[in-house]
C-alpha positions as CSV (number, residue, x, y, z in Angstrom):
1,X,178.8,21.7,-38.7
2,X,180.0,23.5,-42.0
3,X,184.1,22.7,-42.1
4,X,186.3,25.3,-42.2
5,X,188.5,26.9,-45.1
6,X,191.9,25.3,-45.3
7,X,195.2,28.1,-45.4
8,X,197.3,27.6,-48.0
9,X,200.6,28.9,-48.7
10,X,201.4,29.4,-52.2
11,X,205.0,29.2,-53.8
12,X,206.5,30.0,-57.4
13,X,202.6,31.8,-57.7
14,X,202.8,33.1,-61.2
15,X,199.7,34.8,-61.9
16,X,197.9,32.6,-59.4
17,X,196.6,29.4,-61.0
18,X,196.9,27.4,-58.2
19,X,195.0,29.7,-56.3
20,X,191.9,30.3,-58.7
21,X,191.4,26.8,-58.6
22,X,191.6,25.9,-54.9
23,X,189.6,29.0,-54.3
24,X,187.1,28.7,-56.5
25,X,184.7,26.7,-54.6
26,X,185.3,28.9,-51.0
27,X,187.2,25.6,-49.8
28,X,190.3,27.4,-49.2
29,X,192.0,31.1,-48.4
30,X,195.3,31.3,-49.5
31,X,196.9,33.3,-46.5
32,X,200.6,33.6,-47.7
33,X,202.0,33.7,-51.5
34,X,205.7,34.2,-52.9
35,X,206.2,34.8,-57.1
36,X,210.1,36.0,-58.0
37,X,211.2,35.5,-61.3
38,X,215.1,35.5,-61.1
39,X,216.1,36.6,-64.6
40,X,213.9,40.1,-65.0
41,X,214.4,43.0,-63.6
42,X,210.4,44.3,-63.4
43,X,208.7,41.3,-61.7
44,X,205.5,40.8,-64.5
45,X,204.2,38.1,-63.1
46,X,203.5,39.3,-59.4
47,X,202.2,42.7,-61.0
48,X,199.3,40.8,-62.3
49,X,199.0,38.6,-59.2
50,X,198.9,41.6,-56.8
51,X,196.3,43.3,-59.4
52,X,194.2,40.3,-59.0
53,X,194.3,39.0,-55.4
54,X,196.1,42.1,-53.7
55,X,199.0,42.9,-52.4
56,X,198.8,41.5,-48.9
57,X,200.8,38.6,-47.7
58,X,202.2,38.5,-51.1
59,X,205.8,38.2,-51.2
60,X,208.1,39.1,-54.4
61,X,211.7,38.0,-53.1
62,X,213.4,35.3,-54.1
63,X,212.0,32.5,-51.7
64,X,215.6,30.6,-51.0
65,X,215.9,34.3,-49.1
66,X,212.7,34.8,-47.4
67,X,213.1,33.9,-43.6
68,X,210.9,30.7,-42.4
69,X,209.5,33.0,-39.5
70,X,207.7,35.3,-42.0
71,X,205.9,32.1,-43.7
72,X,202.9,32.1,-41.4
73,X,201.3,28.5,-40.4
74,X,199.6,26.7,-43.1
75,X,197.7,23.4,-43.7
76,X,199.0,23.5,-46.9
77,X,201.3,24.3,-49.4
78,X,200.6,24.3,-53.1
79,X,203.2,25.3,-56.2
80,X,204.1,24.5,-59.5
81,X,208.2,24.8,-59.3
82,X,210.7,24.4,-61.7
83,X,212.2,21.0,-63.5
84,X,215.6,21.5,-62.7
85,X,218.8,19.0,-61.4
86,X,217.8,18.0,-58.1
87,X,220.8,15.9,-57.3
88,X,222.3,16.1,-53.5
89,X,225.7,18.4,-53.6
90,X,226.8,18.6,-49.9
91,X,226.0,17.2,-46.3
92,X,225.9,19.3,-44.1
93,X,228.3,18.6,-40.6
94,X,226.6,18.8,-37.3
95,X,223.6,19.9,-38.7
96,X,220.2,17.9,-39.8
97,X,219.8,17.1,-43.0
98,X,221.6,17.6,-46.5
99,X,221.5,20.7,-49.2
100,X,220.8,20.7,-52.7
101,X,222.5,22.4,-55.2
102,X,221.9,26.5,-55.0
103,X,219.6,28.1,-56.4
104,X,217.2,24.8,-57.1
105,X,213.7,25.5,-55.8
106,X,212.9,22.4,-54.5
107,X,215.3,22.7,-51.7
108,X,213.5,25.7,-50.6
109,X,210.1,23.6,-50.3
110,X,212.7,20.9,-48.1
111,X,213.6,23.6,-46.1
112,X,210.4,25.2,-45.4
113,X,208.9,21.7,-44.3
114,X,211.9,21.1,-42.8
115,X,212.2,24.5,-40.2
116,X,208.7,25.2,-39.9
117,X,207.4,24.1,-36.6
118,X,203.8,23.7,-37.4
119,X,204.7,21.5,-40.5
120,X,202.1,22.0,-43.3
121,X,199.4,18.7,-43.0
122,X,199.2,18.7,-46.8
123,X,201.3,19.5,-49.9
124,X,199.8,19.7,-53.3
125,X,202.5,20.6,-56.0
126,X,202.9,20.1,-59.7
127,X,205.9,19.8,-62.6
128,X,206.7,18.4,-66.0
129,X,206.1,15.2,-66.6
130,X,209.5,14.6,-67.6
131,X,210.6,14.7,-63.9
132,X,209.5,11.2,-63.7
133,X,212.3,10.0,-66.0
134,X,215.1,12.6,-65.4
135,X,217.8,13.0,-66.1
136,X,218.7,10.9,-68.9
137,X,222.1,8.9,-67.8
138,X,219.7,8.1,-64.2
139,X,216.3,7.9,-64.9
140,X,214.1,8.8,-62.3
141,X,216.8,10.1,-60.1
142,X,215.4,13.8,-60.0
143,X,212.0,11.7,-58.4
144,X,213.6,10.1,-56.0
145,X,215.1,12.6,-54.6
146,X,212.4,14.6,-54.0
147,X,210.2,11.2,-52.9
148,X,213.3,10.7,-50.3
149,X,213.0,14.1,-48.8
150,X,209.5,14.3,-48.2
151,X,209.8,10.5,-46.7
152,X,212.5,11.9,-44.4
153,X,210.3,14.7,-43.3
154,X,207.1,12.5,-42.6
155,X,205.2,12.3,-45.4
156,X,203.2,9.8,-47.6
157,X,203.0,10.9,-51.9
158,X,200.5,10.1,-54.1
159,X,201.4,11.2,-57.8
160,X,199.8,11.0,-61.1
161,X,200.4,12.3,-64.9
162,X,197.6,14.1,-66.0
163,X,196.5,14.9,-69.6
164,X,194.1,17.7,-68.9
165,X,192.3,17.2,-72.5
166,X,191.7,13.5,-71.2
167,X,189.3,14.5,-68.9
168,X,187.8,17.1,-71.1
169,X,189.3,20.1,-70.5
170,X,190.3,22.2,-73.3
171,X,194.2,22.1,-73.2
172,X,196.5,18.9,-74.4
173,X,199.0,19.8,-71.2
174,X,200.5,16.9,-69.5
175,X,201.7,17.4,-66.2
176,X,202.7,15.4,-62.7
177,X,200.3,15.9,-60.0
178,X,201.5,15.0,-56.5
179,X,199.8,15.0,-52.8
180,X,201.6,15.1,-49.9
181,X,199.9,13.6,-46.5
182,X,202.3,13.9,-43.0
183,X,202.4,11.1,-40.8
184,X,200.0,12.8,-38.0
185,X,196.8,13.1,-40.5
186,X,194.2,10.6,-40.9
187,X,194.8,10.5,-44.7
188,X,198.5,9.0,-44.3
189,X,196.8,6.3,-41.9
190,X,194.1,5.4,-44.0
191,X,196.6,5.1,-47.3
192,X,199.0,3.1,-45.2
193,X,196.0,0.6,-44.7
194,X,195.0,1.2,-47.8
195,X,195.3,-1.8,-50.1
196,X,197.6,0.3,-52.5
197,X,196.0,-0.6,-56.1
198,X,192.6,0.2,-55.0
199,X,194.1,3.7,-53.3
200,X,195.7,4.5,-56.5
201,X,192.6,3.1,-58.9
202,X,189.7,3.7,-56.6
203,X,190.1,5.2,-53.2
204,X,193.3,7.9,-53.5
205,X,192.7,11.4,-53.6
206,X,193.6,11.3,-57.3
207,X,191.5,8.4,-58.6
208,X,188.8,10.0,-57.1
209,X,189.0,13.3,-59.1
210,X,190.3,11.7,-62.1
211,X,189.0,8.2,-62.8
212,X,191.4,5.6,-64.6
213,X,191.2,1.9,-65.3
214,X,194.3,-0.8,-65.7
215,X,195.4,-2.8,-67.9
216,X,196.5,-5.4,-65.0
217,X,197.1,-5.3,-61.7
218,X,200.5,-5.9,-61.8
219,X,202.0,-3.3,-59.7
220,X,205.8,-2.6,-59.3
221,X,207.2,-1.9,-55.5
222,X,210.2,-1.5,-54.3
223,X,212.2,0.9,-51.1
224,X,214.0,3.6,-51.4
225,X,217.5,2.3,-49.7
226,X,219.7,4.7,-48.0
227,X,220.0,8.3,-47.3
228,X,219.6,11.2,-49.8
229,X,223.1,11.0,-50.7
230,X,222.7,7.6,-51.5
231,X,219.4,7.6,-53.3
232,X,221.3,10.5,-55.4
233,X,224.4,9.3,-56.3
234,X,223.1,5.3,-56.9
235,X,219.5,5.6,-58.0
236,X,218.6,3.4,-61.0
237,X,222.5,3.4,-62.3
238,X,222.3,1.0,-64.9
239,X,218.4,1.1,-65.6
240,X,217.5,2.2,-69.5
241,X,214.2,3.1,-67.9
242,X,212.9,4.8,-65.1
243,X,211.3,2.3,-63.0
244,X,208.6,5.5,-62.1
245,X,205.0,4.7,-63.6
246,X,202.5,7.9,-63.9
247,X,200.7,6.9,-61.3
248,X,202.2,5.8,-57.8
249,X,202.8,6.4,-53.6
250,X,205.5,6.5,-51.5
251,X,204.7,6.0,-47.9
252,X,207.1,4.6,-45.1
253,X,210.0,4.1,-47.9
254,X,207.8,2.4,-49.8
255,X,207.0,3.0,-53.9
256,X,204.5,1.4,-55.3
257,X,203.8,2.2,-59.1
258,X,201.6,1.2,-61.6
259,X,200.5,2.1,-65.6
260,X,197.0,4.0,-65.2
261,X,194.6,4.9,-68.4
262,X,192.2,7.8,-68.4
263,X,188.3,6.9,-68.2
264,X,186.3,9.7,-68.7
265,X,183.5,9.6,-70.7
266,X,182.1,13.1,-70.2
267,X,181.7,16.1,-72.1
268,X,184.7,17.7,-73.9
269,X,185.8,21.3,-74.9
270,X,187.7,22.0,-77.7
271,X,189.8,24.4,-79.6
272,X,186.7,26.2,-81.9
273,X,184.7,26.5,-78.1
274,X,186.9,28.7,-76.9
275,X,187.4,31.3,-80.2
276,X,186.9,34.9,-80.0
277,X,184.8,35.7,-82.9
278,X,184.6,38.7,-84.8
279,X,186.5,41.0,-81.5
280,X,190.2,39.9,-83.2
281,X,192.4,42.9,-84.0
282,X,194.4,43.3,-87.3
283,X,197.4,42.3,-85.8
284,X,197.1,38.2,-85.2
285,X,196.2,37.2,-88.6
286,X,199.2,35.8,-90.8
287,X,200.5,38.6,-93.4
288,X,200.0,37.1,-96.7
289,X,204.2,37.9,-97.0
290,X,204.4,35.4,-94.0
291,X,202.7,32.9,-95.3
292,X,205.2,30.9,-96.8
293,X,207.6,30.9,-94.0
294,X,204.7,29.6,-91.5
295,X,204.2,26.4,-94.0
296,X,207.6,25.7,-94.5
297,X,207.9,25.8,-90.2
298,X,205.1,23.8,-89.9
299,X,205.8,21.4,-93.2
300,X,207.7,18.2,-93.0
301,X,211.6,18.6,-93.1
302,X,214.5,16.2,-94.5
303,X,218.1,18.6,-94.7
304,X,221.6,19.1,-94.7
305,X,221.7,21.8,-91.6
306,X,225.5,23.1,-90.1
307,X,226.6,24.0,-87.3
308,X,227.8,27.0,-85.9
309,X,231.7,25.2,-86.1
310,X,230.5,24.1,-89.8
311,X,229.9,20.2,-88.9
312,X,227.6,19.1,-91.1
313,X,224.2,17.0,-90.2
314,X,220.9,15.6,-91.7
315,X,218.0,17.6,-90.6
316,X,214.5,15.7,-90.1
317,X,210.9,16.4,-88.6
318,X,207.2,15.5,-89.7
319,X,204.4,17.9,-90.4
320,X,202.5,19.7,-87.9
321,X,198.5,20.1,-88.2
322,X,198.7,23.5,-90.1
323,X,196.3,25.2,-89.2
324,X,195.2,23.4,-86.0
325,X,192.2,21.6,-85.9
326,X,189.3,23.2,-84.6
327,X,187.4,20.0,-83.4
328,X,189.8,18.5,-80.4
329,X,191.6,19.9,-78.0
330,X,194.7,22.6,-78.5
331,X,198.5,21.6,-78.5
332,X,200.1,22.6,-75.3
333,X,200.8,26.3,-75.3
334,X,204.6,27.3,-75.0
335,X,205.9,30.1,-73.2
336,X,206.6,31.5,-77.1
337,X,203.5,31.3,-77.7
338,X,203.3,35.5,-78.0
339,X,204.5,38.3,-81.2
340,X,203.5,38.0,-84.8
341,X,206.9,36.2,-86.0
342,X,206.5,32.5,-87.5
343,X,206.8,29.9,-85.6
344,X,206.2,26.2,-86.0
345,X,205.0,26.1,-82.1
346,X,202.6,28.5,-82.7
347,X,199.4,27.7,-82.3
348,X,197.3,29.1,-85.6
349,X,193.3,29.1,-86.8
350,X,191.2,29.5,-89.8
351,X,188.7,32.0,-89.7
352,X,186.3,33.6,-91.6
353,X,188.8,36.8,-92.2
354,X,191.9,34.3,-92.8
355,X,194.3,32.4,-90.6
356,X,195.4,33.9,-87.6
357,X,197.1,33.3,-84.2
358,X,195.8,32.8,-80.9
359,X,194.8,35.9,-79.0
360,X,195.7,36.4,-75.1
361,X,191.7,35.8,-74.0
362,X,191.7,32.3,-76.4
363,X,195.3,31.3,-74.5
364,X,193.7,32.6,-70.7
365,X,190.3,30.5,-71.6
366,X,192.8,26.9,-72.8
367,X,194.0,27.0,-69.1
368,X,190.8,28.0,-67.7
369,X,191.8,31.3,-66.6
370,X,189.3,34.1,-66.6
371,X,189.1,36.3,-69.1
372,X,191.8,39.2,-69.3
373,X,193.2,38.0,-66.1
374,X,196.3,38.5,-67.4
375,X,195.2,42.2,-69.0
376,X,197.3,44.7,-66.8
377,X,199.2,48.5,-68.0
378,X,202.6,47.5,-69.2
379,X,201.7,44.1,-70.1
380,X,202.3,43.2,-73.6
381,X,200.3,40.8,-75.3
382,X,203.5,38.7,-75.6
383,X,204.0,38.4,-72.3
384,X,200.7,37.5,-71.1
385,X,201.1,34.6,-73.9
386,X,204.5,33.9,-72.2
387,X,202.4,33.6,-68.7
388,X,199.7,31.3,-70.2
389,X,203.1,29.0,-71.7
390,X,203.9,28.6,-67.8
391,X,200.3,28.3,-66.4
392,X,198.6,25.3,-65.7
393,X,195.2,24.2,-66.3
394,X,192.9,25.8,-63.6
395,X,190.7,23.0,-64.0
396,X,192.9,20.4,-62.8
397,X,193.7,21.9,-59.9
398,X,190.0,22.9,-59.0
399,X,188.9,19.2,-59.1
400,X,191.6,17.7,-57.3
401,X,191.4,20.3,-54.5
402,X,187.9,19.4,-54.3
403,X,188.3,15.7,-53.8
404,X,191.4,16.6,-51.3
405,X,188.9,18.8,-48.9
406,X,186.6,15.9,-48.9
407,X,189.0,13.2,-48.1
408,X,190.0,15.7,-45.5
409,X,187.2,16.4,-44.1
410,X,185.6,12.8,-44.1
């Protein structure tokens, strides 16, 4: 009997990398979708999602407005949101559960999973890998949190850090993967037997996907003690380091943690594969004028710099690779990344015609984005550079949504 397409609800969309990824193989139809930048006031982003995918069930409001009932029922929901302080602020009286402080995102994932009565099955979401450590007077606070909520609402985590140029992919972007399972699926059974360094080496949705060895088996556990209030304001107090690994689960108040490496011996892309030759336009090679100020960005750096109230401070930074070698993966791509002005972030190449910067096709094909996705009227070349600085690697999400429909469906 041929399983059926999972729905998928997908929040802080962009221009739909989550979504080319899961979709790619017909596993899943994404039957609901929200993208709302706060800070602009023509919404960029969802103009190229709605170009690509259509408009329907695609929402462009902010999503801490968007009433629950209009969410429809999901099996899963996917996003990439924000870093931001996800410390608890408030209880709240005679009601279940505690708030976050406004306006952060991930209280808006709490509350959907919270109010929705058919509770998404899955959860598939992705952020910096600094969350794992932040913030810096409480390491690994920000995690906790979040690992608290979802415990509190049923579910088991798995989590990893994931190099995408590790596993051959044509991007150095390192990000934190996590899968959600609730209580009532087979999957949060099977991990809760699971004998938890072979689920997060061998058997895990993760390991599957992305293979890893160890250097030991010594795994760190411990339980998340107390409510969210607690976990917030107590979490790793005095710890110098945050006692979160890159890989790990949560499950029944339970972390258990571990030191992973990569092991992936198969084929690689790299920067020179993905190169428009000969169709580059006038405009991203390096005026001769310019070319100074790019080496001295890029260059090695030991200064007296002030400050804006004239204090006074040594400068210092090492070289960049300038230009970027050709023969390994790229640097990550920042969201300033776009425009013709010198940058040290920037990525740049030699060509046959001189050096030049990246062009919106070369920045779409180092996340594994089709080509010109991002090509819409009214989109600037800087700010589909700007969308590729906030994208994630297609790839990444492809395979692991592969190896999560199989687990599913086993």
């Amino acid at each position: 009997m041929k399983s059926k397409k999972l729905k998928v609800a997908e929040l802080f969309a962009g221009v739909g990398g989550f979504r080319l990824g899961l979709e790619k193989n017909n596993l899943y139809e994404v039957v609901w979708s929200n993208q709302w930048e706060p800070s602009t006031k023509i919404q960029h982003a969802s103009m190229v999602y709605e170009a690509r995918f259509g408009s329907e069930n695609h929402s462009n409001q902010d999503i801490a407005q968007v009433p629950i009932s209009e969410i429809p029922d999901h099996d899963i929901l996917v996003g990439g949101f924000p870093c931001q302080d996800y410390s608890v602020a408030t209880t709240l009286h005679n009601s279940k559960g505690l708030i976050g402080k406004k306006g952060v995102l991930w209280w808006s994932i709490q509350k959907i999973l919270n109010d929705k009565k058919n509770k998404p099955k899955y959860l598939f979401l992705e952020n910096v890998d600094r969350l794992l450590k932040s913030p810096s007077n409480q390491r690994g606070r920000d995690f906790a949190v979040m690992l608290k909520s979802l415990d509190d609402l049923g579910y088991a985590v798995e989590w990893r850090v994931i190099n995408a140029a590790e596993y051959g992919m044509p991007q150095r972007r390192r990000r934190v993967f996590f899968l959600g399972y609730h209580k009532s699926t087979k999957l949060y059974q099977k991990m809760k037997q699971s004998i938890k360094i072979d689920w997060l080496t061998n058997e895990g949705t993760i390991a599957k996907g992305f293979p890893v060895s160890i250097e030991n088996s010594n795994i760190n556990s411990f339980e998340l003690n107390g409510d969210l209030v607690e976990v917030s304001d107590n979490f790793n107090k005095d710890g110098k380091l945050s006692p979160f690994l890159n890989t790990g689960l949560l499950i029944d108040g339970q972390i258990h943690t571990i030191k992973t490496y990569p092991n992936y011996d198969g084929s690689r892309t790299v920067l020179k594969d993905v190169l428009q030759n000969g169709e580059v336009t006038d405009d991203f090679f390096i005026n001769e004028n310019d070319l100074m100020k790019w080496e001295y960005l890029k260059g090695s750096k030991k200064e007296v710099r002030r400050t804006a109230d004239d204090f006074e401070y040594n400068y210092s930074e090492g070289a960049m690779i300038f230009p970027d070698a050709l023969d390994n993966a790229s640097r990550t791509i920042i969201t300033g990344e776009g425009g013709n002005s010198p940058s040290r972030f920037k990525h740049v190449v030699k060509s046959d015609r001189g050096l030049r910067r990246l062009t919106p096709v070369e920045l779409e094909r180092l996340n594994m984005f089709p080509d010109n996705h991002t090509k819409l009227n009214g989109i600037t070349d800087t700010k589909r550079a700007f969308f590729m600085g906030n994208a994630l690697v297609v790839g990444v999400i492809e395979k692991i949504g592969d190896e999560l429909y199989k687990n599913i469906n086993e």
